[in-house]
Legacy VTK file of the C-alpha trace (Angstrom):
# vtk DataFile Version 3.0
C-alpha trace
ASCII
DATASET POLYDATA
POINTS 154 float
15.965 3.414 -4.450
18.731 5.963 -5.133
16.896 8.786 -3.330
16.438 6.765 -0.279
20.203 5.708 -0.561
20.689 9.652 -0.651
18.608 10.438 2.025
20.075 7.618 4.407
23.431 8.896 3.342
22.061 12.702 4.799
20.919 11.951 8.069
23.861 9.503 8.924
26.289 12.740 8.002
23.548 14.958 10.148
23.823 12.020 13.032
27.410 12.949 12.431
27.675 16.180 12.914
24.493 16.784 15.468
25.744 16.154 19.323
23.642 13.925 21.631
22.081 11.655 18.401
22.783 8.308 18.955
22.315 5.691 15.820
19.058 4.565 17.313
17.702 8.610 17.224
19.519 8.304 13.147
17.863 5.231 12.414
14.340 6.372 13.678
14.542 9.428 11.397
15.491 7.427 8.665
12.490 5.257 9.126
10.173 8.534 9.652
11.695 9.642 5.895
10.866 6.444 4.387
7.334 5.748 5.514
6.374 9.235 4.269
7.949 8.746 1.493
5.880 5.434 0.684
2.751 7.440 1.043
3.633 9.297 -1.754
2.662 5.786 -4.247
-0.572 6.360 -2.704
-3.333 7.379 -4.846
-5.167 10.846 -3.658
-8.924 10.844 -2.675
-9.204 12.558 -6.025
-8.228 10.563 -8.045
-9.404 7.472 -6.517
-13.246 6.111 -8.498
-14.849 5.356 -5.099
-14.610 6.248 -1.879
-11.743 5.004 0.619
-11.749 5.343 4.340
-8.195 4.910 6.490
-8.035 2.741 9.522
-5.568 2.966 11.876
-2.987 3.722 9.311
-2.510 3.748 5.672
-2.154 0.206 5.246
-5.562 -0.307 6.569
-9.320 1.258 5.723
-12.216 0.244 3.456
-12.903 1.476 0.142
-16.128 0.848 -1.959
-16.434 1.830 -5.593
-18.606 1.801 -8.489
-16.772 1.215 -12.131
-18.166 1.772 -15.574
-15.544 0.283 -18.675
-12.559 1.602 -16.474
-9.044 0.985 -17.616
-6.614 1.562 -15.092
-5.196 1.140 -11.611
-5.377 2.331 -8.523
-3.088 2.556 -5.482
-5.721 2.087 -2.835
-3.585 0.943 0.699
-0.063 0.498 1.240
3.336 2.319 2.231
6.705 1.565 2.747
8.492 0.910 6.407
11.347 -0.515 7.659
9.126 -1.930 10.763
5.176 -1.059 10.568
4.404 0.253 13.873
1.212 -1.811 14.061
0.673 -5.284 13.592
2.695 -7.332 11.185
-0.434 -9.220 9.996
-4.032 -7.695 8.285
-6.801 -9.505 6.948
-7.947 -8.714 3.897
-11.761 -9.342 2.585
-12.634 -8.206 -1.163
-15.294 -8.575 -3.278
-15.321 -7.742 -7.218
-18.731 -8.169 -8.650
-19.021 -7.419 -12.563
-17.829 -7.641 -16.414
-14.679 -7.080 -17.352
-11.389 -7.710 -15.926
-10.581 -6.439 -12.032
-8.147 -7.841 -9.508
-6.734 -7.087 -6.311
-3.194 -7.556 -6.133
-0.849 -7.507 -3.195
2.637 -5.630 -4.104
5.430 -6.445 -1.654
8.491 -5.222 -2.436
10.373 -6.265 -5.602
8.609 -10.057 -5.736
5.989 -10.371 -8.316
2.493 -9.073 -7.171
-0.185 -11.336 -5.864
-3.340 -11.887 -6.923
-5.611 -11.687 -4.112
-8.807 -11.481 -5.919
-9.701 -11.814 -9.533
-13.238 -11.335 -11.798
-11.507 -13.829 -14.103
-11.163 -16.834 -10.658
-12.173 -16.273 -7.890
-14.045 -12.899 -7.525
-13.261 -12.498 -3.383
-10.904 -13.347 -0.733
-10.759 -13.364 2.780
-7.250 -13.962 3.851
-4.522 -12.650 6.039
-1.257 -11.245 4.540
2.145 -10.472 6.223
3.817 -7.520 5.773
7.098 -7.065 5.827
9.387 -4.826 6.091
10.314 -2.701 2.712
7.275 -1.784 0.096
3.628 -3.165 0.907
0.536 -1.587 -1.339
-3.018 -2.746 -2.538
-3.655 -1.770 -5.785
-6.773 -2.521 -8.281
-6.391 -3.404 -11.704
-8.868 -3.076 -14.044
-9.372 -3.785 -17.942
-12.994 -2.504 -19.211
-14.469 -3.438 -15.802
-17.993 -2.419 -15.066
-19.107 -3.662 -11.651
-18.402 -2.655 -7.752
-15.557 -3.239 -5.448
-15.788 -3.870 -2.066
-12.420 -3.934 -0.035
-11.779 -4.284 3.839
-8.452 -4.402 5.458
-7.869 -4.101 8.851
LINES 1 155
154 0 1 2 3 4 5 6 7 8 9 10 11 12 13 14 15 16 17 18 19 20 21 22 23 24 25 26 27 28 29 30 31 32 33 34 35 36 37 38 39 40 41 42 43 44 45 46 47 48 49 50 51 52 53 54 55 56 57 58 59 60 61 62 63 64 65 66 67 68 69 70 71 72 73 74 75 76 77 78 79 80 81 82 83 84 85 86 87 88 89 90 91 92 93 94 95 96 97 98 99 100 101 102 103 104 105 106 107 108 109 110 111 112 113 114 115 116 117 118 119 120 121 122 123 124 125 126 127 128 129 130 131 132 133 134 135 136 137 138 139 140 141 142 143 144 145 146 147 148 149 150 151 152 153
């Protein structure tokens, strides 16, 4: 939070000191910092157990994966924005098949994740989340979980 404090600080002083930018041109570039910024919670392809396919931005894509006792988590879809540039709304349909412990959790922001999808309840979802504006990821948690994930959002 302090580094995008910092950067916000920079490009009002830039706005500042540039002619011709307007707070409108300021404020754009601040959002353009902070959504690639939020990429960067992201995990990378490598690191990532299955495979994951982007839609029409990094909030939205499939990923499919195959687990074997895996203790971890992974940052699948997500970002941070002040306004996503698509819709407001996605749809997300998961299924976790297997033994062990795996969930899907929704984390928005500074609230508590939530639980979209759990081995331990109910093992699949098909529901439609809002995103606001701030933090928004999908992440996988898993404790010993051998089984498959299946994971649309769009």
């Amino acid at each position: 939070m302090k580094l995008t404090a910092i950067v916000f600080m920079l490009l009002l002083l830039a706005g500042a000191l540039l002619p011709g930018c307007d707070k409108e041109q300021i404020l754009d570039l601040y959002g353009s910092v902070v959504e690639a910024a939020g990429n960067v919670g992201l995990d990378t392809a490598l690191t990532l157990k299955g495979e994951r396919s982007f839609g029409r931005d990094k909030y939205t894509g499939t990923y499919s994966a195959g687990y074997e006792d895996f203790t971890g988590e992974e940052a699948l879809f997500g970002g941070t924005a002040l306004e996503r540039r698509e819709n407001d709304h996605v749809t997300v349909v998961c299924t976790l098949e297997g033994t062990g412990s795996a969930r899907l959790e929704w984390n928005c922001g500074a609230a508590d994740a939530v639980i979209l999808a759990d081995t331990q309840e109910e093992a699949s979802c098909d529901k439609t989340v809002y995103l606001g504006p701030g933090s928004n990821y999908f992440n996988l948690v898993c404790e010993g979980f051998t089984g498959s994930v299946d994971l649309k959002i769009e």
